[in-house]
C-alpha positions in Angstrom: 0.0 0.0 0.0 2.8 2.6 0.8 4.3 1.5 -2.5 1.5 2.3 -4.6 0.4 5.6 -2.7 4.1 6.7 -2.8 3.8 6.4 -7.0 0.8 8.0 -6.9 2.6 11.2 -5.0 5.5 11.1 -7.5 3.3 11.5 -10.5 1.0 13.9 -9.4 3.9 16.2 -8.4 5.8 15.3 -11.6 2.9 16.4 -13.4 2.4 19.4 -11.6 5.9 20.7 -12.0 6.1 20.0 -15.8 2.7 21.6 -16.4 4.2 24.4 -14.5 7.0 25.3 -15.1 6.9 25.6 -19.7 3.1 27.0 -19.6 3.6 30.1 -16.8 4.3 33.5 -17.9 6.6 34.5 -15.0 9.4 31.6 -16.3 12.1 32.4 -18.5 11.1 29.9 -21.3 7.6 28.9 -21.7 5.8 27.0 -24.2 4.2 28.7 -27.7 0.6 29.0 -28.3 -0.5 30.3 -25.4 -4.3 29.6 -26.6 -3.7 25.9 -26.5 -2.0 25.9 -23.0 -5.2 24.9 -21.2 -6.1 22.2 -23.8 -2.5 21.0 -23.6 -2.4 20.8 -19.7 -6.1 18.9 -19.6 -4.7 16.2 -21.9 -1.2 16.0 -19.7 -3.4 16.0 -16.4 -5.8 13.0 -18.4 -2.8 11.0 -19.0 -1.7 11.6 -15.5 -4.8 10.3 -14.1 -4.5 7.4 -16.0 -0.8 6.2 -14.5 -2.3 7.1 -11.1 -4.9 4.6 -11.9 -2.7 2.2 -13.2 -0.5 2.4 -10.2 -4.0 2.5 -7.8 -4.4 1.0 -3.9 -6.7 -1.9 -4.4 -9.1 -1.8 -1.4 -11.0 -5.2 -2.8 -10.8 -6.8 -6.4 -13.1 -4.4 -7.9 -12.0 -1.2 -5.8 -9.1 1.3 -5.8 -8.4 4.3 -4.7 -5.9 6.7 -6.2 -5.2 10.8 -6.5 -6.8 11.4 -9.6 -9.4 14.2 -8.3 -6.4 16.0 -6.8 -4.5 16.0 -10.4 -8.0 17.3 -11.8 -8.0 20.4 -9.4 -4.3 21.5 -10.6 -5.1 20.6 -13.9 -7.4 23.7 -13.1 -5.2 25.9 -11.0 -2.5 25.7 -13.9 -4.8 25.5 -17.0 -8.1 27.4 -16.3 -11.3 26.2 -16.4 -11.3 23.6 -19.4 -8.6 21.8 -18.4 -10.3 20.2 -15.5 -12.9 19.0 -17.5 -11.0 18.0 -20.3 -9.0 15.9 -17.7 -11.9 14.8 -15.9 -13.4 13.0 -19.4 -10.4 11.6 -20.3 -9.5 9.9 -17.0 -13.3 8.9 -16.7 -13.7 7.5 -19.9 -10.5 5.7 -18.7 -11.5 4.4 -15.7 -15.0 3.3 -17.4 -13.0 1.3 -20.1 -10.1 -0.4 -17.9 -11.6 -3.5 -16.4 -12.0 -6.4 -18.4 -15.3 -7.0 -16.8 -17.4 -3.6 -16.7 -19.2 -3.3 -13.0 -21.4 -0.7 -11.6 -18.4 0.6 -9.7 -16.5 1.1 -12.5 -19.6 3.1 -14.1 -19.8 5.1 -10.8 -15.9 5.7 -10.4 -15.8 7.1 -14.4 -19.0 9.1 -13.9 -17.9 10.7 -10.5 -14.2 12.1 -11.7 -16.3 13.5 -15.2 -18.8 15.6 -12.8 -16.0 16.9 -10.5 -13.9 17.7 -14.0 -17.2 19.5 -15.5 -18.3 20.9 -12.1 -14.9 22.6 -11.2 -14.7 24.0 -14.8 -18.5 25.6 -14.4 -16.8 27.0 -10.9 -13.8 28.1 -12.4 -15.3 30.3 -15.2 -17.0 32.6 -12.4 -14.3 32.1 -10.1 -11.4 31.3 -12.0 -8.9 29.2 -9.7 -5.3 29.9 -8.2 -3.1 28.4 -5.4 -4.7 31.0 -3.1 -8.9 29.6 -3.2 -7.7 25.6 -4.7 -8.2 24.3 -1.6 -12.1 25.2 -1.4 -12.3 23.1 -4.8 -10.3 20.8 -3.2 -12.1 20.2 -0.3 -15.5 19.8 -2.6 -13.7 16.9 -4.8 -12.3 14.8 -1.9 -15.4 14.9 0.0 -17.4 13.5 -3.2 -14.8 11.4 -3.7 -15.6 10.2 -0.5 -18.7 10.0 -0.3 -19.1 7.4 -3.1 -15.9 5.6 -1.5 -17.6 4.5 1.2 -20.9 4.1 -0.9 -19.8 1.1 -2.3 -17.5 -0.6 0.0 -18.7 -3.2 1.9 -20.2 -2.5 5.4 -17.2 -2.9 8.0 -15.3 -1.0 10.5 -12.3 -2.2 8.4 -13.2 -0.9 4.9 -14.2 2.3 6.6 -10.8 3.2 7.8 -10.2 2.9 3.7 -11.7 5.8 3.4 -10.1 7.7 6.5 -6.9 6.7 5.0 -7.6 7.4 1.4 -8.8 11.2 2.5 -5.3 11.9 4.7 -2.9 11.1 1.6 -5.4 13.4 -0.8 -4.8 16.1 1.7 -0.8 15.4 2.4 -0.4 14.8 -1.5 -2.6 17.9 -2.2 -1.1 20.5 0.2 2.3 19.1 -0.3 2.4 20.0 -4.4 0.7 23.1 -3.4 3.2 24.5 -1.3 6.1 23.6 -3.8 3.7 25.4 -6.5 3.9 28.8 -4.1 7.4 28.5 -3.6 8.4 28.3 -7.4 5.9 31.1 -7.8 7.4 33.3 -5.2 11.1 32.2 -6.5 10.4 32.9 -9.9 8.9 36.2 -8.6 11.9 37.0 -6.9 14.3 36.5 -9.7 11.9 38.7 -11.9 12.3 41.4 -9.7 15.6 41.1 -9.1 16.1 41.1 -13.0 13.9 44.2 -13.5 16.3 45.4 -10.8 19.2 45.3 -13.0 18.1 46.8 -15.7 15.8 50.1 -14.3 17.3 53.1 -13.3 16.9 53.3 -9.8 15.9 57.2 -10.2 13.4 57.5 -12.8 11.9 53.8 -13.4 13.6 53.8 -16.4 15.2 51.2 -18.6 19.1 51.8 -17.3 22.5 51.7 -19.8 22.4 47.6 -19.6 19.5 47.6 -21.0 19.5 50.5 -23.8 23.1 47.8 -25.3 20.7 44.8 -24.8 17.8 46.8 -26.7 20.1 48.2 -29.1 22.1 45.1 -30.2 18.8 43.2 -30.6 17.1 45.8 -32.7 20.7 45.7 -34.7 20.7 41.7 -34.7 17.0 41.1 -35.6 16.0 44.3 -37.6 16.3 44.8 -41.1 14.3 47.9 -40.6 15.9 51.2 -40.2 15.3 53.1 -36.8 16.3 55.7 -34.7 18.4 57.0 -31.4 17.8 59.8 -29.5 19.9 61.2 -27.1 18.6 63.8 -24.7 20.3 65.9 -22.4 19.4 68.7 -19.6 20.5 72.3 -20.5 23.2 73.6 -18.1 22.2 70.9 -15.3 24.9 71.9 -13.5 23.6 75.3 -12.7 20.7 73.8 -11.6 21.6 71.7 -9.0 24.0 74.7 -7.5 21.1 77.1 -7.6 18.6 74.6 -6.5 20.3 71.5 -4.5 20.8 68.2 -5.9 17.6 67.1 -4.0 15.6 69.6 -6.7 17.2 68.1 -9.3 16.3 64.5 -8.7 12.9 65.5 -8.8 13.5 67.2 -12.2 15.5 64.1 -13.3 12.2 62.4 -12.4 9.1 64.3 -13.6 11.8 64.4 -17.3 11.9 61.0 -17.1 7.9 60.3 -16.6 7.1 62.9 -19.4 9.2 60.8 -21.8 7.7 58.0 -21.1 4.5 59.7 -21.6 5.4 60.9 -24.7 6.8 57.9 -26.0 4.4 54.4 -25.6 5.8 51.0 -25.0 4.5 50.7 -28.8 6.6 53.4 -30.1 9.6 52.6 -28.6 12.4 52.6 -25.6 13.0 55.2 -23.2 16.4 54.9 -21.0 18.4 56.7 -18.8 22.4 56.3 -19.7 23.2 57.9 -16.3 23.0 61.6 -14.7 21.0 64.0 -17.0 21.3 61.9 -19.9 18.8 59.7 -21.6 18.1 58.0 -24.5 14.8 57.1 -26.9 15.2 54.2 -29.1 12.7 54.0 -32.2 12.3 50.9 -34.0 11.3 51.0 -37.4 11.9 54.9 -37.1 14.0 56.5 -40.3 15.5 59.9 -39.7 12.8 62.1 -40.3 10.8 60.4 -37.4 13.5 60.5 -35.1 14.1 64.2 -35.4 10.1 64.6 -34.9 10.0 62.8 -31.8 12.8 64.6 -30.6 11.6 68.0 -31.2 8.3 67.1 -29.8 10.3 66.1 -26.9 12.1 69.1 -26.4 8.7 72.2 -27.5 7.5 70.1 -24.4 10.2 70.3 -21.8 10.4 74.3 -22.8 6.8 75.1 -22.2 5.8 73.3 -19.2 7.9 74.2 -16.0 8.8 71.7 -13.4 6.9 71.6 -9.8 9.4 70.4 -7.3 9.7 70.9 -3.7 8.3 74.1 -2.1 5.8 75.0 -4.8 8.6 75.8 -7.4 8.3 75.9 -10.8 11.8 75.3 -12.4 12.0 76.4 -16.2 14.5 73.6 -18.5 15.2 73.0 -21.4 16.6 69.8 -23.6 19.0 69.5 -26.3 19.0 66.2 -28.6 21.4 64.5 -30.9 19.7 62.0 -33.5 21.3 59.4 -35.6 19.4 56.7 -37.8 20.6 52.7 -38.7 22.0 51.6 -40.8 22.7 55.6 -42.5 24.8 56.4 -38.9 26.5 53.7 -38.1 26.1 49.5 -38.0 27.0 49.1 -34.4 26.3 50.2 -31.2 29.3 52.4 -30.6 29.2 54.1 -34.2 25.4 54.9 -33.6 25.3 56.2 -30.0 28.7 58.3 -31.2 26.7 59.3 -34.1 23.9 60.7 -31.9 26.2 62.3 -29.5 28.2 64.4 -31.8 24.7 65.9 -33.0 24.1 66.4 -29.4 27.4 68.4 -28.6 26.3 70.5 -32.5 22.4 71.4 -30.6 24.5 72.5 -27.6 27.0 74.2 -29.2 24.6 76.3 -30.9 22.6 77.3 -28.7 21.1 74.6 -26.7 17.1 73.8 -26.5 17.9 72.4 -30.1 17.2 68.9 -31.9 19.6 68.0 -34.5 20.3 65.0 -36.4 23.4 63.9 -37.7 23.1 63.7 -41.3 22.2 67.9 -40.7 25.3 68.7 -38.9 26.7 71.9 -40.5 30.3 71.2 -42.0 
């Protein structure tokens, strides 16, 4: 009996873990076709069921018990509401057609795992189900489970303590896989965060000057579109911070960095901050002419609306920006970011609260 019920723990948690960890969002690698995830999980969590059946605690000749019902409620928890009764057919079907000799317990096994499959999937459209509320659904399925257990054994002290026995190891194997689920969750929570960590400016929220070369070599590597970069930088900063304190001018640094990326969408493109007053737009599919549009949108912005910091001050800035364009400007990272530079230090150099390209630098 330990045998068999220690099988039936190893193969609902390996199918929990492989259902887990290729069809989540918040892993590194996960599997395509997002659409077909749940169908894809219900016909994992079917053939789950099966090999827990196969591997089953005989209670009499014509009796087992297994965890099959508890591999139907993660089939929900990790594949929404028609996994559960995708699983719940195929592992009833399954359990109708193993015997050699059909009985009325077979009938009533098959028939009870389909209804919790199809009546967990009803629940789970209104109330779809996570590790957080599974165990109510849980609770529901062992009890039925239950229920018919001791339905058809026979009547004896002895039989009965079947059932005690058969409802602990649902509620060790159940909890067990659940808590392992939560802590893979909040691990792979933890890494997330630690990897939006290194690559967002602390300051503004912005992408930081990792991730502007890991943007920029990927649009290089993968794009055979042209686009643009941006570089942005604060009119006599320095002066600012003297006359104001460096306090005031993280606040400017922040309220520059929020109106950038209010001014340019997740859709349109990449805002980042290469470090102090400097930052940089990337524009995908963006030829020059774009570029220097955003950029002096950018900057009639920053010159007509003052900044409220601290004290109910409004602090008047303005922005000079250097464009250059791939593949015209440059084929790598260095040649392009030089590129844009140089037309920086030309808007500056003549007069600051400028926007000037590089192919319209004057000789």
């Amino acid at each position: 009996m330990i045998f068999e019920l220690l099988i039936n723990f190893c193969i609902l948690f390996t199918f929990a873990v492989l259902s887990y960890w290729p069809f989540q969002d918040s892993v590194r690698s996960s599997f395509p076709f997002q659409k077909a995830h749940p169908y894809l999980i219900g016909i994992m969590a079917g053939f789950a069921g099966f090999m827990l059946m196969e591997s089953a605690v005989h209670v009499t000749d014509t009796i087992f018990v297994d965890a099959k019902h508890v591999i139907v409620v993660f089939a929900g928890i990790l594949g929404g509401p028609i996994a559960p009764v995708i699983s719940g057919l195929l592992i009833g079907i399954s359990r109708i057609l193993m015997p050699d000799v059909l009985t009325a317990n077979d009938i009533l096994a098959g028939v009870n795992i389909i209804v919790i499959g199809i009546v967990l999937g009803a629940f789970g459209f209104r109330h779809p189900m996570t590790l957080k509320n599974a165990h109510r659904y849980f609770y529901y399925a062992t009890a039925q489970c239950a229920l018919i257990f001791g339905v058809v054994i026979y009547n004896s002290v002895i039989n009965y303590i079947q059932v005690v026995y058969f409802v602990l190891f649902a509620i060790f194997s159940f909890y067990t896989v659940l808590f392992i689920l939560m802590e893979l969750t909040e691990h792979f929570k933890k890494i997330r965060h630690t990897e939006l960590l290194s690559e967002t400016d602390y300051l503004t929220g912005l992408f930081n000057n990792r991730k502007f070369h890991q943007l920029t070599e990927t649009f290089i590597t993968d794009s055979t579109q042209p686009f643009s970069m941006i570089s942005i930088d604060i009119d006599q900063f320095k002066k600012v911070n003297e006359r104001y304190g460096h306090q005031v001018g993280d606040e400017i640094l922040k309220e520059l960095g929020l109106r950038l990326k209010s001014l340019v969408s997740i859709e349109d493109g990449y805002v980042t901050r290469n470090g102090g007053e400097e930052f940089v737009v990337l524009l995908p599919n963006s030829p020059p002419a774009m570029g220097i549009d955003l950029g002096e949108r950018i900057r009639s912005s920053v010159a007509r609306s003052p900044v409220r910091v601290s004290g109910d001050l409004d602090v008047s800035i303005t922005v000079s920006a250097g464009v250059s364009s791939y593949p015209d400007n440059g084929l790598t990272i260095h040649d392009l970011y030089n590129a844009a530079d140089m037309a920086l230090l030309e808007a500056k150099a003549t007069g600051r609260n400028r926007v000037v390209h590089y192919n319209n630098q004057k000789a």
